[in-house]
C-alpha positions in Angstrom: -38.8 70.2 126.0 -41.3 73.0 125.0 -44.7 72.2 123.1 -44.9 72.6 120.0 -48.6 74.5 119.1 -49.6 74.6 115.4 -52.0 77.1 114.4 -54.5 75.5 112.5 -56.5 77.9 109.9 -58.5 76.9 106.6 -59.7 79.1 104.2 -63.7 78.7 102.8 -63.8 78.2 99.0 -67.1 79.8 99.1 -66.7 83.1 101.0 -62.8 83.2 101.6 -62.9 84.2 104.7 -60.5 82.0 107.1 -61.5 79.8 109.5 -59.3 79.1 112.7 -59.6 75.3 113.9 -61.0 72.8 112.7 -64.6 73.2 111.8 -66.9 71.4 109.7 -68.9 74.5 108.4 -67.3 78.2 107.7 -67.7 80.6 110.4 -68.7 83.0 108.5 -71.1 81.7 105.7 -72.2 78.5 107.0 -71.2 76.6 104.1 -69.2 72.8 104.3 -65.2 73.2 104.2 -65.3 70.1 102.9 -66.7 69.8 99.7 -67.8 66.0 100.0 -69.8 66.4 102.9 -71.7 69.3 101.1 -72.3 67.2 98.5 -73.1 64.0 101.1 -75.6 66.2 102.6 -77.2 67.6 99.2 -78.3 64.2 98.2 -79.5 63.5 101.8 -81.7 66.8 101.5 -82.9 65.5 97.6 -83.7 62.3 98.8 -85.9 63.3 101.8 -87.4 66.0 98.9 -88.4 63.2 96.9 -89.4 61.1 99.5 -91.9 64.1 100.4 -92.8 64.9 97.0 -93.9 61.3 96.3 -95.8 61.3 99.4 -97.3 64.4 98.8 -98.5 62.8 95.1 -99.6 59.7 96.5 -101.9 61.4 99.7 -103.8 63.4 96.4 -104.8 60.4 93.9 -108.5 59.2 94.4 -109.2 56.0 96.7 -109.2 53.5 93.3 -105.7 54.4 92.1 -103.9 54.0 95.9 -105.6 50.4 96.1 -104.5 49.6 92.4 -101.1 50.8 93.4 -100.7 48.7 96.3 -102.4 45.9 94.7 -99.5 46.0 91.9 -97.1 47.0 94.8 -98.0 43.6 96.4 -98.2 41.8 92.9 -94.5 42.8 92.7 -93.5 41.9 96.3 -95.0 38.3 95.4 -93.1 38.1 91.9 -90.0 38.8 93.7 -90.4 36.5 96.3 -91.4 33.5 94.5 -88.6 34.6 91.9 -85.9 34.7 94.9 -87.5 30.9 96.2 -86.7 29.2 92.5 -83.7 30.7 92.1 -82.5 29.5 96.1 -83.9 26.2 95.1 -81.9 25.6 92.0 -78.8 26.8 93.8 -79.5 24.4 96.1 -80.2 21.5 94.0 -76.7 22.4 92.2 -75.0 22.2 95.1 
């Protein structure tokens, strides 16, 4: 019994140039063969932007404003927590 070899090519959307095997990126322009993953990836990259840009906005407000924002970020931790503990409780006393 012989083998049987396929030849495995796919052709880039972006560039169209063909790409033998079965990369993740073209060859050729670097882009995602798979569209999903591009996208996947995009929103990684404008999360981690955001991340950074809210960071970078944060690190430039005066001392007063980053202690009344962690004062209202702990004033919101504490709603949410007593919040979870009454609404565990009456699940619990409905039983």
């Amino acid at each position: 019994m012989g083998t049987v070899t396929t030849k495995v090519e796919r052709k880039c959307d972006t560039c169209g140039e063909w790409n033998k095997g079965i990369p993740r990126k073209c060859l050729h322009c670097g882009d995602f063969l798979d569209h999903r993953k591009r996208d996947e990836e995009k929103e990684e990259v404008d999360a981690t932007l955001n991340k950074l840009r809210n960071r970078a906005e944060y690190e430039t407000k005066p001392f007063y404003a980053k202690v009344l924002i962690r004062f209202f970020q702990a004033l919101e931790f504490l709603f949410v927590t007593v919040i979870g503990g009454i609404a565990a409780f009456l699940f619990w006393l409905g039983g």
